[in-house]
C-alpha positions as CSV (number, residue, x, y, z in Angstrom):
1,X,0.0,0.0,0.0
2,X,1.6,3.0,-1.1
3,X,-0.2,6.2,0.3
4,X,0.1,10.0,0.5
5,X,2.0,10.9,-2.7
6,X,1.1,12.4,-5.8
7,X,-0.3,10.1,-8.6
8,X,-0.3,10.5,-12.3
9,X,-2.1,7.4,-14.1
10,X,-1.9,8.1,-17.3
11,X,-4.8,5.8,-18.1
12,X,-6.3,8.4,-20.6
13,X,-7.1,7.0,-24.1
14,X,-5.0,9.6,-26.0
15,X,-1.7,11.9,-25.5
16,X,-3.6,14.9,-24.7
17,X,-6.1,13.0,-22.2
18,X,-3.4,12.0,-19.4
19,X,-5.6,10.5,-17.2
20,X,-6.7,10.9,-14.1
21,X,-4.0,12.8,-11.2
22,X,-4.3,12.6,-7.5
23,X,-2.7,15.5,-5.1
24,X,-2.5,12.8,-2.2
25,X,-3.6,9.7,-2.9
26,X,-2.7,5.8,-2.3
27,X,-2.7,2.8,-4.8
28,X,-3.0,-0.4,-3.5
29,X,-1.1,-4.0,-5.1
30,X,-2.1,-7.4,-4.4
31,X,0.1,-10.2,-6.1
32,X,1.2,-8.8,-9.4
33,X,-2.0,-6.7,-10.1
34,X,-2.9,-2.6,-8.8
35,X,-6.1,-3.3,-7.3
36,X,-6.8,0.4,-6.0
37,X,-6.1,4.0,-7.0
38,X,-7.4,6.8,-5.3
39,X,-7.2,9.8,-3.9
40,X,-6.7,9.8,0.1
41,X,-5.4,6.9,2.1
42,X,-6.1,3.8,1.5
43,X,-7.6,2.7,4.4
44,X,-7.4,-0.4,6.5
45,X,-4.4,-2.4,6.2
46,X,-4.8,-6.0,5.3
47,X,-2.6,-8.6,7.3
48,X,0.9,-8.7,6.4
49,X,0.8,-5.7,3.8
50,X,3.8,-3.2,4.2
51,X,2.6,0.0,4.1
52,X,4.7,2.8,2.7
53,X,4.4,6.7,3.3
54,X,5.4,8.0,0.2
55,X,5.2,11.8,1.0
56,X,6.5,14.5,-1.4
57,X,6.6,11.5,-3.7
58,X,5.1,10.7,-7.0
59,X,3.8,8.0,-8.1
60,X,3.9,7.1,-12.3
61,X,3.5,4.1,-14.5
62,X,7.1,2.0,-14.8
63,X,8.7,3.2,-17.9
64,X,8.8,2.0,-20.9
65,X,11.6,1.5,-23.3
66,X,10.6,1.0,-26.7
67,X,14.1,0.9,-28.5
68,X,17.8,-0.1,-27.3
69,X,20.8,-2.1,-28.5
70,X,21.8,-3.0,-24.8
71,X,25.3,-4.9,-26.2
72,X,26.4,-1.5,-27.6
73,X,27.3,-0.8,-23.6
74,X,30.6,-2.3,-24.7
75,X,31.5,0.3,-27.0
76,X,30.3,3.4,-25.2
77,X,32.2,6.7,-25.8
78,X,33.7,6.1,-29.2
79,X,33.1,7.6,-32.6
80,X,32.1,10.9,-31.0
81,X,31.9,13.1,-33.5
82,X,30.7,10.9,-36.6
83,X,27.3,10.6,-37.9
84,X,25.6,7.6,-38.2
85,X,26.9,5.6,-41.5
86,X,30.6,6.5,-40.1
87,X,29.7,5.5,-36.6
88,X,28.1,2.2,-37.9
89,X,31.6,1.6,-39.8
90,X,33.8,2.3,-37.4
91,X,31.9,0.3,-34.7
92,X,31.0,-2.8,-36.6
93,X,34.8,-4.7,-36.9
94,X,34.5,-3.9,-33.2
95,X,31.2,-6.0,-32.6
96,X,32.1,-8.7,-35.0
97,X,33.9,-9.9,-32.2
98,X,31.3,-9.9,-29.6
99,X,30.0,-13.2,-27.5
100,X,27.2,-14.3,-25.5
101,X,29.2,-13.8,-22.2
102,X,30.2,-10.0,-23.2
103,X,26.3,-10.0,-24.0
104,X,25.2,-10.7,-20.7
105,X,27.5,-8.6,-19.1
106,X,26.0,-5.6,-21.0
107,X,22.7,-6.7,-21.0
108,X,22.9,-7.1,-17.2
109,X,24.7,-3.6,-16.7
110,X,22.1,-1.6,-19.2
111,X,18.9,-3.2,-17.7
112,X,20.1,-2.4,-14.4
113,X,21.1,1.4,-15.2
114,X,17.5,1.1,-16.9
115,X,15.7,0.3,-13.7
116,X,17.5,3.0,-11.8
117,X,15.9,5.5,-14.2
118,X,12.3,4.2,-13.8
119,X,12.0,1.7,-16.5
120,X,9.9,-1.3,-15.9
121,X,9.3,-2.7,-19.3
122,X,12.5,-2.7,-22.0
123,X,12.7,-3.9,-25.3
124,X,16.3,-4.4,-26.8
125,X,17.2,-5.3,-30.6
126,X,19.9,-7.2,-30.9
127,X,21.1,-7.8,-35.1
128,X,24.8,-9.0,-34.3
129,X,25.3,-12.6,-34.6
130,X,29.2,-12.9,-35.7
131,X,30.0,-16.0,-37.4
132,X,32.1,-19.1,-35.7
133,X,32.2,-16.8,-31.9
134,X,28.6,-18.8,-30.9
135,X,25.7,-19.5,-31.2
136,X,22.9,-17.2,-32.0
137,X,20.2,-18.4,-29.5
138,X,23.2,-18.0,-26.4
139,X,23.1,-14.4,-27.4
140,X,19.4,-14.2,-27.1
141,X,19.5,-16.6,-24.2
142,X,22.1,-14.3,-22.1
143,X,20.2,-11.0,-22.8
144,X,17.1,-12.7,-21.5
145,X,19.0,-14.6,-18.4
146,X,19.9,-10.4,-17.8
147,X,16.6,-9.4,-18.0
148,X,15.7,-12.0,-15.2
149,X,18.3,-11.4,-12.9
150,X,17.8,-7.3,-12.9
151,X,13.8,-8.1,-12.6
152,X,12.2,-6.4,-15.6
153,X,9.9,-7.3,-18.0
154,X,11.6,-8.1,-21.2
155,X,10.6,-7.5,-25.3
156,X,13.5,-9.1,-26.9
157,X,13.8,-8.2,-30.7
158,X,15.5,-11.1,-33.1
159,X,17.7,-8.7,-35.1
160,X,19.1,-10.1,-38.4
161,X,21.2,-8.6,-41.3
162,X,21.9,-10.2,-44.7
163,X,23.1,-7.6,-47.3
164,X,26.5,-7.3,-46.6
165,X,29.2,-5.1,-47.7
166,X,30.0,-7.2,-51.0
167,X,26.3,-7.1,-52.2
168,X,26.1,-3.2,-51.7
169,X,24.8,-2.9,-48.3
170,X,26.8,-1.4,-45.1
171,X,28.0,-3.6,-42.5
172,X,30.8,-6.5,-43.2
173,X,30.3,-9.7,-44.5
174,X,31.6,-11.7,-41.5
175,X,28.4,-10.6,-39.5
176,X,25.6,-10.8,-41.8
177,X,23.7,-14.0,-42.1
178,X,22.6,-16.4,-45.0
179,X,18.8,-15.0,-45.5
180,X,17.1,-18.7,-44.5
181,X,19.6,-18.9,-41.8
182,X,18.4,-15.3,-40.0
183,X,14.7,-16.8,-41.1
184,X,15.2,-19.8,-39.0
185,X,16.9,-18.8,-36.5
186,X,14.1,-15.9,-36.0
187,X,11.4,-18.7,-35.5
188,X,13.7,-20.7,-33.2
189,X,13.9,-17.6,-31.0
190,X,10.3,-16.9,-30.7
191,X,9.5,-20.6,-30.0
192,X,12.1,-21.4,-27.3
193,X,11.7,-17.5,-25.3
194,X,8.0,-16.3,-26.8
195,X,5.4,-16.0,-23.7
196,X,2.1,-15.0,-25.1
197,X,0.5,-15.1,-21.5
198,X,-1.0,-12.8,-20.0
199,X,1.3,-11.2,-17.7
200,X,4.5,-12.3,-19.1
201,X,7.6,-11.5,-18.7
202,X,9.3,-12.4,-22.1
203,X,7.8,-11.9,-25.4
204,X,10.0,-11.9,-28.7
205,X,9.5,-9.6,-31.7
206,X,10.9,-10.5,-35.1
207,X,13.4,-7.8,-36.3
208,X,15.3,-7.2,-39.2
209,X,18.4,-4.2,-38.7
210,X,17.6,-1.8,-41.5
211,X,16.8,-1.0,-45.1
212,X,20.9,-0.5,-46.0
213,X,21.7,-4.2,-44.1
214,X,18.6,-6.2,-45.2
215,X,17.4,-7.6,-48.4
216,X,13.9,-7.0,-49.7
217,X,13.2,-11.1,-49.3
218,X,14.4,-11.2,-45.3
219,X,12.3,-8.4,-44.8
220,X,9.2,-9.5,-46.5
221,X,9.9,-13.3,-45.1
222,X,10.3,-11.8,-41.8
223,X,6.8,-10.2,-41.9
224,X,5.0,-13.1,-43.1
225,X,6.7,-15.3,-40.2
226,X,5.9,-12.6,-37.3
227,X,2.4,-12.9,-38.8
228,X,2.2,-16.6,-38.7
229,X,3.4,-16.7,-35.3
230,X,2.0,-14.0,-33.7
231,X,4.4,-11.9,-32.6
232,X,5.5,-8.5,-33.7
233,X,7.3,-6.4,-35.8
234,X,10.1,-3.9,-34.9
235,X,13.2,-2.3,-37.0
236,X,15.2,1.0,-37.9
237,X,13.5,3.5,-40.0
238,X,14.0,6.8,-41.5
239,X,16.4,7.6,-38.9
240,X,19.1,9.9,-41.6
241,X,19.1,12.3,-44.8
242,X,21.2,9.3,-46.4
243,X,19.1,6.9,-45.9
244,X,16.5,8.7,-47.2
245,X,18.8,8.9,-50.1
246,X,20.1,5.3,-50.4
247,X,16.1,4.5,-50.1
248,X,15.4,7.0,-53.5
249,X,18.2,5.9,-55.2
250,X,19.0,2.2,-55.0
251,X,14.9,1.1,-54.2
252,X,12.7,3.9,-55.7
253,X,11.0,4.7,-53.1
254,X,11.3,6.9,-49.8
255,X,11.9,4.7,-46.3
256,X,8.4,4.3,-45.3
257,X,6.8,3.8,-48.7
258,X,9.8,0.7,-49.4
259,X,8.6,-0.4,-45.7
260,X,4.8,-0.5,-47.0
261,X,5.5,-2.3,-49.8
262,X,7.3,-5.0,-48.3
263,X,4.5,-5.3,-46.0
264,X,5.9,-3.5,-43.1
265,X,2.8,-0.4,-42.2
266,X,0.4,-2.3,-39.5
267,X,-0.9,-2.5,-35.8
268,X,1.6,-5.3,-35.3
269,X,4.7,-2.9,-36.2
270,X,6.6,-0.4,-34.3
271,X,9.2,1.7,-36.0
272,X,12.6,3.2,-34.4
273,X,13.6,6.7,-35.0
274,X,11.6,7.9,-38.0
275,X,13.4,11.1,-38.1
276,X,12.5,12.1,-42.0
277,X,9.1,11.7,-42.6
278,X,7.3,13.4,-45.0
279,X,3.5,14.6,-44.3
280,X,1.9,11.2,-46.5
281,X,4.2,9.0,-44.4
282,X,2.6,10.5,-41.5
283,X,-0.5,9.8,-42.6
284,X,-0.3,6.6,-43.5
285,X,1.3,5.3,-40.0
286,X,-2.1,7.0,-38.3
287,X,-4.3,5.5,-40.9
288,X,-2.6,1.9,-40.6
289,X,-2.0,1.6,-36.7
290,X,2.0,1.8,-36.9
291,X,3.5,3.1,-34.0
292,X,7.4,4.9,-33.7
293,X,9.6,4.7,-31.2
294,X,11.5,7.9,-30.2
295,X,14.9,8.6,-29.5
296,X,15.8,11.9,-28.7
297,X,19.0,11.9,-27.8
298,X,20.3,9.3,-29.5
299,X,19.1,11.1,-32.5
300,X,20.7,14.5,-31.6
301,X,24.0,12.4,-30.5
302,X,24.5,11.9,-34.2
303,X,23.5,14.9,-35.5
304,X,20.7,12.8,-37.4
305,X,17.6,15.3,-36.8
306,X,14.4,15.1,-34.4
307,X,11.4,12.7,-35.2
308,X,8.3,14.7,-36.3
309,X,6.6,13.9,-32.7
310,X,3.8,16.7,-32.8
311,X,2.8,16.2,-36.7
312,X,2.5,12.1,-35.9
313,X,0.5,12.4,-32.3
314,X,-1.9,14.9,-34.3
315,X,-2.3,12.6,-37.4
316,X,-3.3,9.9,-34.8
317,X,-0.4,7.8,-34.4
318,X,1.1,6.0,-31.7
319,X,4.4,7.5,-30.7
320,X,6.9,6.0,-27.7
321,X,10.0,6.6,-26.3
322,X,13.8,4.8,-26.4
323,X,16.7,5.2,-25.4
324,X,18.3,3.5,-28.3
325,X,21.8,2.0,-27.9
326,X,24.5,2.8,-24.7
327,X,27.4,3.7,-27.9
328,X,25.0,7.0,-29.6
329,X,23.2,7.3,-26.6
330,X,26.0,7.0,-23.4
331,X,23.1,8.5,-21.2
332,X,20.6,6.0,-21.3
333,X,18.6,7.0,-18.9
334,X,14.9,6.6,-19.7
335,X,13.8,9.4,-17.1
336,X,15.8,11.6,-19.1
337,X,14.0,10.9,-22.3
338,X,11.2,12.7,-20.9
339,X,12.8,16.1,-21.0
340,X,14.7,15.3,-23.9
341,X,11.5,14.4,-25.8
342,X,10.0,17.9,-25.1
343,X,12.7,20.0,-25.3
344,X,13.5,18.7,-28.9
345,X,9.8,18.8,-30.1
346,X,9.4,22.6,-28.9
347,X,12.5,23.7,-31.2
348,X,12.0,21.7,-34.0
349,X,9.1,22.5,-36.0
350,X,8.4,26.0,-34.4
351,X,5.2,25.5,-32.8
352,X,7.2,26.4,-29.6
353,X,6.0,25.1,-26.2
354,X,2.5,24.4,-27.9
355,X,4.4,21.5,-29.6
356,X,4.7,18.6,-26.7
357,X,3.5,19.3,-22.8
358,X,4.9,18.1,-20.1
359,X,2.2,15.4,-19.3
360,X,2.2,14.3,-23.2
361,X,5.9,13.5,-22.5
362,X,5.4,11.6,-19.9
363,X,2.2,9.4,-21.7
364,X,5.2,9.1,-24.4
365,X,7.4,7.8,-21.9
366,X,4.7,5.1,-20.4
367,X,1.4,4.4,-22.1
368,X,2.9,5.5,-26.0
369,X,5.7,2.8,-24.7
370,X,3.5,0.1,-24.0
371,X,1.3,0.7,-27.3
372,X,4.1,0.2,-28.9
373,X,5.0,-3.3,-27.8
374,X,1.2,-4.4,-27.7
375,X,1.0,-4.4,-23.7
376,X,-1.2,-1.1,-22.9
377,X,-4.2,-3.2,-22.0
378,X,-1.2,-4.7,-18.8
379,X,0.9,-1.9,-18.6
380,X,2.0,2.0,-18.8
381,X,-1.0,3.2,-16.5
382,X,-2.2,3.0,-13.0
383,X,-5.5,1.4,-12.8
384,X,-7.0,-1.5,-10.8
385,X,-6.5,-4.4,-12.9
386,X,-3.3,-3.7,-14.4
387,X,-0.1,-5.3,-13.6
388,X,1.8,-3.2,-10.8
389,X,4.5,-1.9,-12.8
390,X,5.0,1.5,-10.7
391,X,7.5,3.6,-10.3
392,X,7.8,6.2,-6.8
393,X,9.6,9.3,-7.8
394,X,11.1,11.6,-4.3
395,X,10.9,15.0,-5.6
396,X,11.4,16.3,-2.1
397,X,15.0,17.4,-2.4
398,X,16.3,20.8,-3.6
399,X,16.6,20.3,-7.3
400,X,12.8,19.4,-7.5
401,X,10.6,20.8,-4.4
402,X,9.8,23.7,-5.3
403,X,8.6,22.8,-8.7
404,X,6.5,19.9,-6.9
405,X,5.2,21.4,-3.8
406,X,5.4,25.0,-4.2
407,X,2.7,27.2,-4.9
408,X,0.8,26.1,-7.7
409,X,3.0,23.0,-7.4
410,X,3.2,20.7,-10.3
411,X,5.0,17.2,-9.7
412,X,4.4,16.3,-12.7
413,X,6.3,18.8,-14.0
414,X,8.8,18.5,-11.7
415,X,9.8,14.9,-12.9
416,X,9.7,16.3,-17.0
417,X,11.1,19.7,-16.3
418,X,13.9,19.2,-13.7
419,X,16.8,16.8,-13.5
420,X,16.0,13.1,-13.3
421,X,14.5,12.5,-10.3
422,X,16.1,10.4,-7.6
423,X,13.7,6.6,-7.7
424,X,12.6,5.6,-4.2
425,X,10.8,2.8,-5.5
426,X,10.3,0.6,-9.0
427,X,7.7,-2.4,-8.7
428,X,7.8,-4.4,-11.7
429,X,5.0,-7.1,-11.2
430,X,4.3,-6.1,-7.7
431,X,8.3,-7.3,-6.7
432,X,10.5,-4.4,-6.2
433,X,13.5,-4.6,-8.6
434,X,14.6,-0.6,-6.8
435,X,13.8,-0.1,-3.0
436,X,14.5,3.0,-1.1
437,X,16.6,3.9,-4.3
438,X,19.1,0.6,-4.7
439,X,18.8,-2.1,-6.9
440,X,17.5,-4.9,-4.7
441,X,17.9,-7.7,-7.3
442,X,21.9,-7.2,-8.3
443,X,24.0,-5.5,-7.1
444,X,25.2,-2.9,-8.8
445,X,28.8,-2.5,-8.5
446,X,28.8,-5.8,-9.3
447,X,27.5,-5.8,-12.8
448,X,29.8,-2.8,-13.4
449,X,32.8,-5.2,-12.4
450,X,31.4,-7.6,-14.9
451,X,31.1,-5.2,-17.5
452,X,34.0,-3.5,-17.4
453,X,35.6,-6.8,-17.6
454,X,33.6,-7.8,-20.5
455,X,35.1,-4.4,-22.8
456,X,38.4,-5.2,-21.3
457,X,38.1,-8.5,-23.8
458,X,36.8,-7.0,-26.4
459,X,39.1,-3.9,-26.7
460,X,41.8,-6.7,-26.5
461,X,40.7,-7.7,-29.9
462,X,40.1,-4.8,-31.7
């Protein structure tokens, strides 16, 4: 029973309808499930409850991560000042070279990191499966083993590339795969980790890298499998100028009408980046259900451009937020995002501070999140019913109080507007993964020992 703290549900249907907010209120969690919201305490205390005064607190959905490369925490710090095709080159002879153990290691260390910042759902697309340094499925198997030990709920993407640099796309041949190898090995993955349950933990998505590192057939393929076995659809879109480019020249088309084509525009597919979008692309991701997955800073990192976030929520469309990968993004802080995300929509297009609120940020951040990976009917509000995937925000110190508590307070506002906010609590099923702001399920210095261990290797090959 958590009581006498703000609440923000963000259980409203649309960006612009946030939901119901509470002053002082109390939510209540039995098992795994929020069975009360409310405003005031919460009233008798059932036997063996723990009952937590959460004053000058506020209480928000978990995050939600809706894009990251969590094995790019290896490789963090490099290529500073190169945009994204130079980045990718640099960086790729480096991660030819990466295995399942160096995986884990960064899986474990980025999902922790992503717990401390208020995340209680991530996804993570992992496309690098070098050949002869193991198999794919223990790559899959130790980001998923991570997820488990840090406690969060866990969307792992199968990644796969197969247009190598022979063949005219951009990353090297030794870590693309044969096309009905990447097929295969993309329905092995769903059926050994894919939980349909409700509730679950795990679910797989099907996830090809990008229009310059995938043929036409893998992506089609792809799409027809995720189909078949119902899961969904995730990859890189639209993110630079030269893709858009390499898109107009060498297909014919721009990024989102090659995606179309190929089958890749539906309720079942969620987008990263989508930085270069013209007006008809935004319309046709409202008309068809596709939703995008922002990243902010990742996106401003390499000098790539800002996602049209105002022109898609308008239109209708579903946008959420990512961090995107720990090597363009060496923040990764998901709490962040939220300021990011409005500060970079209010300068981009000119609308000003019309163009994103601060409340619309956060429904980004939590609800937008889970519509992306198909779980807002479990997740990414606080209602009775839902899974208790909360997150308690202290925003009694100096860097936030007066925003939260002062007159005409605003603690929602205080959480977007101010530096990330110190976590006092995360709940992730009803189990806290954060308690009175550590990591209760690994220890955190820990898993930096093991990571730093894990790029020791790896810089000892490159």
């Amino acid at each position: 029973m958590i009581e006498n703290c703000a609440i923000a549900t963000m259980d409203g249907p649309r960006h612009d309808q946030g939901g119901a907010e509470y002053r002082r209120g109390h939510i209540t969690v039995t098992g795994d499930r929020i069975t009360a919201v409310g405003e005031g305490p919460a009233g008798s205390v059932p036997d063996g409850a723990r009952r937590i005064d959460a004053g000058g607190c506020l209480a928000t959905p978990g995050l939600v991560n809706a894009h990251h490369h969590l094995y790019q925490w290896l490789t963090q710090g490099r290529a500073q000042q190169s945009v994204l095709f130079d980045w990718l080159t640099e960086l790729y002879p480096i991660w030819a070279t990466i295995d399942a153990g160096q995986v884990h290691a960064a899986a474990t260390a980025g999902l922790a990191w992503l717990a401390l910042s208020g995340c209680t759902t991530s996804t993570d697309h992992h496309y690098i499966f070098p050949r002869g340094v193991g198999a794919d499925a223990d790559a899959l198997a130790a980001e998923v083993a991570a997820a488990a030990r840090v406690g969060l709920r866990f969307h792992p993407c199968r990644g796969s590339m197969d247009l190598g640099r022979s063949a005219g796309g951009l990353p090297p041949d030794e870590i693309v795969e044969d096309t009905d190898a990447a097929l295969a090995a993309t329905e092995e993955a769903v059926r050994r980790f894919h939980d349909p349950s409700p509730g679950a933990m795990v679910r797989v998505a099907a996830a090809p890298c990008s229009p310059f590192s995938v043929t036409p057939r893998l992506m089609r393929e792809t799409a027809n499998l995720a189909r078949a076995l119902g899961v969904r659809l995730h990859t890189h879109l639209a993110e630079t100028r030269g893709e858009d480019a390499y898109c107009r020249q060498a297909l014919g088309r721009t990024p989102a009408e090659y995606a179309e084509d190929l089958g890749w525009l539906g309720p079942d597919v969620w987008l990263a980046h989508c930085v270069h979008l013209d007006e008809a692309a935004v319309r046709r991701f409202a008309a068809t259900g596709t939703s995008v997955a922002h990243c902010p800073t990742s996106n401003a990192r390499l000098g790539a451009g800002i996602a049209p976030v105002r022109n898609l929520l308008h239109a209708g469309a579903t946008v959420g937020l990512g961090v995107d990968g720990a090597a363009s993004s060496e923040g990764s802080s998901l709490a962040a995002e939220l300021r990011q995300a409005l500060l970079a929509a209010r300068v981009r297009d000119g609308h000003g501070p019309a163009a994103l609120t601060a409340r619309q940020a956060l429904w980004l951040g939590t609800r937008g999140g889970a519509r992306c990976l198909g779980r807002d009917d479990e997740t990414g509000a606080l209602r009775p019913g839902l899974l208790a995937d909360i997150a308690l925000w202290r925003l009694y110190g100096i860097a936030h109080d007066a925003i939260a508590h002062g007159p005409g307070g605003d603690p929602v506002a205080a959480l977007v507007l101010g530096p990330p906010a110190p976590l006092e609590l995360l709940l992730v099923g009803g189990t806290p993964v954060v308690d009175g702001g550590e990591l209760r399920t690994v220890d955190a210095a820990t898993a930096a020992r093991e990571v730093r261990a894990a790029r020791q290797r790896l810089a000892d090959l490159d």
